[in-house]
C-alpha positions as CSV (number, residue, x, y, z in Angstrom):
1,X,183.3,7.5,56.5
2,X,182.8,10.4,58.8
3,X,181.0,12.5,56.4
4,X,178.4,9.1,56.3
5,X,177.9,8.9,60.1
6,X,177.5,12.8,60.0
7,X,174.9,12.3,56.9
8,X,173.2,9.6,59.2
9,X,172.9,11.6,62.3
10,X,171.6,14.3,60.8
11,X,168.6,12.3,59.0
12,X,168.2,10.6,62.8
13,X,167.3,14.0,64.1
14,X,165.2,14.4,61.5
15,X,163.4,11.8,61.3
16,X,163.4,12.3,65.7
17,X,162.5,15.7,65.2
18,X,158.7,15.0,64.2
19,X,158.1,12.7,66.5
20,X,158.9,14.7,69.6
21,X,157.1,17.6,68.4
22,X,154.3,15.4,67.6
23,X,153.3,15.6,71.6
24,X,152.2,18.5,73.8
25,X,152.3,17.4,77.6
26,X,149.4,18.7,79.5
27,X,148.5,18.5,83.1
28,X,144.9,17.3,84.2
29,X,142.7,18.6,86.8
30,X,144.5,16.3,89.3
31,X,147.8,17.0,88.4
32,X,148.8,14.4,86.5
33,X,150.8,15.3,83.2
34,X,150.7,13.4,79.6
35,X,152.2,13.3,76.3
36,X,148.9,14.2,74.0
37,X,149.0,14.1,69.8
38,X,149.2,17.4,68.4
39,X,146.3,16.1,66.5
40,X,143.2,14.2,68.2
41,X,140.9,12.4,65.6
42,X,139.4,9.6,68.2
43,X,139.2,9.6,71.7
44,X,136.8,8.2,74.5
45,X,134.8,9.7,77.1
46,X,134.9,7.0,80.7
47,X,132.7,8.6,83.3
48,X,129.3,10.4,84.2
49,X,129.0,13.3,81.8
50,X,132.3,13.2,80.4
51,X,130.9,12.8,76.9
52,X,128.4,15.4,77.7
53,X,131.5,18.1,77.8
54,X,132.5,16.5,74.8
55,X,129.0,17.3,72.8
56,X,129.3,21.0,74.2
57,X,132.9,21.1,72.3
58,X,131.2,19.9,69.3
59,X,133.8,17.0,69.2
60,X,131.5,14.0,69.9
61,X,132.2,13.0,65.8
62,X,135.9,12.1,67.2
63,X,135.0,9.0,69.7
64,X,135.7,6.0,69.0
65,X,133.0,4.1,71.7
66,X,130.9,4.6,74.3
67,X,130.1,3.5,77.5
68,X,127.2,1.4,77.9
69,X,124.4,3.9,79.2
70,X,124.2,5.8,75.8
71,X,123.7,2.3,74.1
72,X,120.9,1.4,76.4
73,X,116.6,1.2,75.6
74,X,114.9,3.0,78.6
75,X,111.3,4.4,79.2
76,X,113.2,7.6,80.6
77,X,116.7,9.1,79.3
78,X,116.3,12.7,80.1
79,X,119.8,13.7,78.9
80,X,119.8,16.1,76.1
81,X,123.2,15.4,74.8
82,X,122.4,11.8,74.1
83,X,118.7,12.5,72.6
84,X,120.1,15.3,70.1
85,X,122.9,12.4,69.2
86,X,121.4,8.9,69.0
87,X,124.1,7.4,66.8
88,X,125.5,7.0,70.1
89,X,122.9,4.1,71.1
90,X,124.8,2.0,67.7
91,X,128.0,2.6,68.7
92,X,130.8,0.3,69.9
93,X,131.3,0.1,73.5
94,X,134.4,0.4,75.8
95,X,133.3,-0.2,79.3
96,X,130.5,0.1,81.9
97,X,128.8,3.1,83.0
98,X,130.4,5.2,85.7
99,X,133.9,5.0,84.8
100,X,134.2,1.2,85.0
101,X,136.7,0.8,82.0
102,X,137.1,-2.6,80.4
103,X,141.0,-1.8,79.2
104,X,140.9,-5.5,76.8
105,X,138.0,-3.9,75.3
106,X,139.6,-0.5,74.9
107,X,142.6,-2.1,73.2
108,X,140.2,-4.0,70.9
109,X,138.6,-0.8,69.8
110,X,139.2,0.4,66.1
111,X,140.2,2.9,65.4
112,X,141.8,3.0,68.7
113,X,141.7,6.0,70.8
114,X,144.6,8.7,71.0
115,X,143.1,10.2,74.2
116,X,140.8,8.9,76.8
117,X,138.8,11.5,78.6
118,X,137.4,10.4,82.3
119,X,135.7,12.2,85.3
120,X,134.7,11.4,88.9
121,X,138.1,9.3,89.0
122,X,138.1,9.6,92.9
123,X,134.9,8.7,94.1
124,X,134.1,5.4,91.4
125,X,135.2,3.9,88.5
126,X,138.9,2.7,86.7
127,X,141.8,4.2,88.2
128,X,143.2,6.5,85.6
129,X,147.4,5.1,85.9
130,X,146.3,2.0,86.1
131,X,143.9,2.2,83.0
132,X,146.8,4.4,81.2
133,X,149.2,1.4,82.4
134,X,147.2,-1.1,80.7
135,X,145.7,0.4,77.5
136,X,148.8,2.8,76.9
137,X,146.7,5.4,75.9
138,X,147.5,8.7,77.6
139,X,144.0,8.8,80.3
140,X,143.5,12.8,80.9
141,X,141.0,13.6,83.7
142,X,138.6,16.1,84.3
143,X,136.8,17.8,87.3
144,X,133.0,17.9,86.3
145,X,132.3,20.8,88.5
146,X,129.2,22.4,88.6
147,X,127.3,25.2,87.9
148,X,127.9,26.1,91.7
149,X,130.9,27.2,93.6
150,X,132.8,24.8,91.2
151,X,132.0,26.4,88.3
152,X,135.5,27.4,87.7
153,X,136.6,23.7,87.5
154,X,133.9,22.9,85.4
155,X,135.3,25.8,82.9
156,X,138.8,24.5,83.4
157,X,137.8,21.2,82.3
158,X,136.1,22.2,79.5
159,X,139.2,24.4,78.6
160,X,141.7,21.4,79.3
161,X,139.7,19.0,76.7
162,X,139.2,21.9,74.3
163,X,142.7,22.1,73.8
164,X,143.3,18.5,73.9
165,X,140.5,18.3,70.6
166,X,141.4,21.7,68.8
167,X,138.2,23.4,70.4
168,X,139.5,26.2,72.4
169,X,137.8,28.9,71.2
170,X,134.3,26.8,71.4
171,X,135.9,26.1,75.2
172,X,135.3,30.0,75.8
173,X,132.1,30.5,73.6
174,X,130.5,28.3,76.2
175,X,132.1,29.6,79.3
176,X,131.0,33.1,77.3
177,X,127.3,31.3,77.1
178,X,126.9,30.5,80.4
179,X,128.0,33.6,82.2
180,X,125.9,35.4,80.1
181,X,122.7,33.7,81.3
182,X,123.6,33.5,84.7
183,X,124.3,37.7,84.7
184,X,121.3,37.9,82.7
185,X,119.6,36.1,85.5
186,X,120.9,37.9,88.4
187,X,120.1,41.4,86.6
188,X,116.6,40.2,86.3
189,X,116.2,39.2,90.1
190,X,119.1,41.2,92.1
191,X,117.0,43.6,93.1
192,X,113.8,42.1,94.3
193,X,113.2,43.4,97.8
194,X,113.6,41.1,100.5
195,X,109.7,40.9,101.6
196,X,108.9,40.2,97.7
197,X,111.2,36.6,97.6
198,X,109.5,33.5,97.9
199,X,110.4,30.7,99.9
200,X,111.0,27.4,97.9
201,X,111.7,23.8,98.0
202,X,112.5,21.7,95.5
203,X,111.9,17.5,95.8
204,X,112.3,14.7,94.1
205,X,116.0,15.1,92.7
206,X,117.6,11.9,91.1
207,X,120.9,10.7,92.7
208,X,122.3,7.7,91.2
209,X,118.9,6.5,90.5
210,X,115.4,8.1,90.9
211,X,114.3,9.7,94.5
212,X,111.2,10.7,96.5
213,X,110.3,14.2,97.4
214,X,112.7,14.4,100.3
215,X,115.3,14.1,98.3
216,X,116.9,17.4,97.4
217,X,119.8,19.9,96.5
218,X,120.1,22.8,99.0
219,X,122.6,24.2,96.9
220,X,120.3,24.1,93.6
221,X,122.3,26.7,91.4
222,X,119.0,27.7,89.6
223,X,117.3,29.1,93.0
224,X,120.8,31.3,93.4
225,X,120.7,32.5,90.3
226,X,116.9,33.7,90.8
227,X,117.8,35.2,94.4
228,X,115.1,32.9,95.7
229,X,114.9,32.1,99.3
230,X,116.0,28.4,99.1
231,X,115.2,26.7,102.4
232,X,117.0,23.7,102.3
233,X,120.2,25.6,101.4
234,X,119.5,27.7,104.7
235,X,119.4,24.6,106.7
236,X,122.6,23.3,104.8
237,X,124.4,26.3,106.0
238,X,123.5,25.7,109.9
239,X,124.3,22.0,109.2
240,X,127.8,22.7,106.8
241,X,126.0,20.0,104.7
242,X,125.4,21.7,100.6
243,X,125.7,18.4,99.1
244,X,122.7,16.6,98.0
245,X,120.6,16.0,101.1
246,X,117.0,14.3,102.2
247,X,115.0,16.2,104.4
248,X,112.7,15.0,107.1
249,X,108.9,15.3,105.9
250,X,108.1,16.8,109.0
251,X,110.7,20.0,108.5
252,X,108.9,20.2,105.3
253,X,105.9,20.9,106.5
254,X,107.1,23.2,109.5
255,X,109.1,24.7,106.6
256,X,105.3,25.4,104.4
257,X,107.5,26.7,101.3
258,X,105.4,29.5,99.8
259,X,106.2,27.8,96.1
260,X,107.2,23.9,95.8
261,X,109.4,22.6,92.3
262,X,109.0,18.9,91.5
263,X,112.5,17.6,90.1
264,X,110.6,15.3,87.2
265,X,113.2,12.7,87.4
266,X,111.3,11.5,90.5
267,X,108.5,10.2,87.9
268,X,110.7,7.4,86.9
269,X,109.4,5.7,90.1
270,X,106.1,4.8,88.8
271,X,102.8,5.9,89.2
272,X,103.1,4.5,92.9
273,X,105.9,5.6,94.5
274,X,107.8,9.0,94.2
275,X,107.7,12.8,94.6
276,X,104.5,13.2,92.9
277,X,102.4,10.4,94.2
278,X,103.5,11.5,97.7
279,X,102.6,15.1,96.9
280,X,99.5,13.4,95.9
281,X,98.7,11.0,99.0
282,X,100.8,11.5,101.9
283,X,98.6,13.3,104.6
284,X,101.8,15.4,105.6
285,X,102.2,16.9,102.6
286,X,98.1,17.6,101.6
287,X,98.8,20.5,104.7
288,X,101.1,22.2,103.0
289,X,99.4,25.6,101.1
290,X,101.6,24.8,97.8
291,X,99.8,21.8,97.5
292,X,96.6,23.0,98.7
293,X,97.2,26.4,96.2
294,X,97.9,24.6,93.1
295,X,101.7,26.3,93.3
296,X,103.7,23.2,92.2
297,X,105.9,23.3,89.5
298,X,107.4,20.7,87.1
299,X,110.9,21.2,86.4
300,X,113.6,19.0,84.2
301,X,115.8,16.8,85.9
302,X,119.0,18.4,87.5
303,X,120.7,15.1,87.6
304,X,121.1,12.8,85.2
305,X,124.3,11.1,84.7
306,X,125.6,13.8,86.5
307,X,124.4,17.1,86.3
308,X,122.1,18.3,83.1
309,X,124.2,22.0,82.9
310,X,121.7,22.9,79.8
311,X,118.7,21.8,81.4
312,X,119.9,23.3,85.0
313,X,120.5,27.0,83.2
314,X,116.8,26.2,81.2
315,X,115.1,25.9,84.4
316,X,116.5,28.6,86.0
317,X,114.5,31.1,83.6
318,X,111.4,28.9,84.3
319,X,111.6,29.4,88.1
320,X,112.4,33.1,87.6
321,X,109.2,33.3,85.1
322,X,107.0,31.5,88.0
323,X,108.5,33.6,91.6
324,X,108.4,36.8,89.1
325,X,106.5,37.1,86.0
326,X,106.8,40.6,85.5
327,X,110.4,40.6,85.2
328,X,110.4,37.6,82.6
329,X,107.5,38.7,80.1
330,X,109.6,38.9,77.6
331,X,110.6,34.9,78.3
332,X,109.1,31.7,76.8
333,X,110.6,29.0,79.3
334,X,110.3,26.5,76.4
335,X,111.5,28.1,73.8
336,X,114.8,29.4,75.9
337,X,115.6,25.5,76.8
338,X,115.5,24.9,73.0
339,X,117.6,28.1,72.3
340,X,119.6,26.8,75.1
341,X,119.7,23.2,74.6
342,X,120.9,24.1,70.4
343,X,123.8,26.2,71.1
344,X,125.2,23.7,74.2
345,X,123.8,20.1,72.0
346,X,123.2,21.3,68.5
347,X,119.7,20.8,68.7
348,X,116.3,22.2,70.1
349,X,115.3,18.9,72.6
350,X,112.5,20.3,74.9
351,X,109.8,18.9,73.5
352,X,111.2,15.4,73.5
353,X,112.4,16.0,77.2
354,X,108.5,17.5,78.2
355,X,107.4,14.4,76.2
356,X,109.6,11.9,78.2
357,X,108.0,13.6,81.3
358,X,103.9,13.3,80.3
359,X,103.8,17.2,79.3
360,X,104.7,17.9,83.1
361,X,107.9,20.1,82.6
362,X,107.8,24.1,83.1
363,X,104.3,23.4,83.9
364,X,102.0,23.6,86.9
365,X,101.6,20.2,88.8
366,X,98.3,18.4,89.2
367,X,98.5,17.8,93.0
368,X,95.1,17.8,93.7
């Protein structure tokens, strides 16, 4: 009889002992710790540009639904992760856009998630217990981060979900990738004498939804990583503002940038309204010597969904071509988005995005 009960605990432990090693507990960017499978097969991303980090992995065959942007039929969609995948338009869907989870949905989903993947969890959207409460379905979150000062989250984040898929060492090609343009960049520009920097401004960036030419980023990574002479991030310094920011016309034009970037999101505004019809008709602006000059520039959107990382490094090398074309001859601007835009998406998407955009990007603007 004892040797039975022996026999039986023995096979209990067993039988216990895959189960338990079946999990790894990881801790998420806001400390939060969970049980994940050893192996992920189908997952969802909850949140703006979560599944964009999830296309850079190379992963985006393991979800199991999308939000409802991807599955949406617009005149503009400049994100290059969803035009190099647009199986994601037929896809089931799990929630609303921005992280607003529908958790009887979720649990209706099949295959049913393992993991489900969400950003921007403090400023909108499902909270992440609660959804985890409801659904339970470990909810890991990540810090989107930027190409910015909060780079380093951004590569934690894309460290902490390529473990959670299996994609670790894709996690470091792309933090590899990245650092390697942006030190290519810098070696390019570091050295340009003070006196021989231009003065810029760059208008019309989309947040949450399309924007006039006031609208900007004063810490617009792509102007750092050319050394150029950013004036709104010079005003954001007085001011401790960096985030996103609109700028009175009038310091615009006491500002007269020597070169002016249109952010081409601003076109989804119509023909009426907008960065480049104000460029176009508002007597402030037909003062300033860009416009007068011809030295506008069309550049892809920094924002969309959250910020376009590809397109953001891809217009960094246009701006350097345009402040300082002796030191990028050996540079097309198009033809580095597409090498750019295939490694991070798996396919070359600039001439779909120039096309969404009426030939505009990394192109001179017709102002006048």
């Amino acid at each position: 009889m004892k040797k039975r009960h022996l026999f039986c605990a023995i096979m209990l432990l067993f039988l216990a002992a895959p189960a338990t090693g079946s999990a790894r507990t990881l801790t998420d960017s806001i400390g939060r710790t969970n049980d994940v499978p050893d192996t992920v097969e189908h997952v969802i991303c909850s949140g703006s540009g979560c599944l964009r980090l999830l296309t850079y992995l190379g992963a985006q065959d393991k979800i199991a639904a999308v939000d409802d942007i991807e599955t949406r039929r617009r005149n503009f969609d400049a994100r290059p992760y969803a035009i190099a995948n647009p199986q994601f338009k037929k896809m089931p869907i799990f929630g609303e856009f921005r992280g607003h989870d529908n958790p009887e949905l979720i649990l209706t989903l099949e295959p049913q998630p393992q993991v489900i993947f969400k950003t921007y969890t403090s400023s909108m959207g499902y909270d992440p217990q609660e959804l985890q409460d409801k659904t339970g379905i470990p909810v890991v979150v990540l810090d989107y981060g930027n190409l910015g000062q909060n780079r380093p989250a951004m590569y934690r984040s894309l460290r902490l979900m390529g473990k959670v898929m299996g994609k670790e060492k894709r996690a470091e090609d792309i933090i590899q990738y990245m650092e390697g343009l942006i030190a290519d960049l810098s070696r390019r520009t570091g050295d340009v004498p003070g006196q021989e920097r231009s003065t810029v401004y760059l208008g019309g960036v989309a947040a949450r939804g399309p924007h006039g030419f006031q609208s900007t980023e004063p810490s617009y990574p792509p102007f750092q990583f050319v050394n150029a002479i950013n004036l709104a991030y010079q005003a954001g310094k007085a001011g401790k503002n960096l985030a996103h920011s609109d700028i009175a016309k009038e310091k615009i034009v006491e500002w007269n940038p020597d070169v002016l970037f249109l952010d081409l999101s601003t076109l989804q505004m119509g023909d009426d309204a907008g960065g480049l019809f104000e460029l176009r008709n508002a007597p402030a602006y037909r003062t300033l010597s860009a416009v007068k000059d011809g030295r506008v520039y069309g550049v892809l959107p920094y924002n969309w969904y959250t910020q376009n990382f590809g397109s953001i490094l891809a217009d960094a090398y246009y701006i350097g071509k345009v402040l300082y074309p002796d030191r990028f001859t050996d540079v097309d601007p198009a033809a580095k988005a597409d090498e750019i835009y295939t490694f991070l998406v798996g396919k070359p998407v600039f001439k779909d995005m120039d096309a969404l955009f009426h030939g505009l990007a990394f192109k001179p603007v017709p102002v006048n």
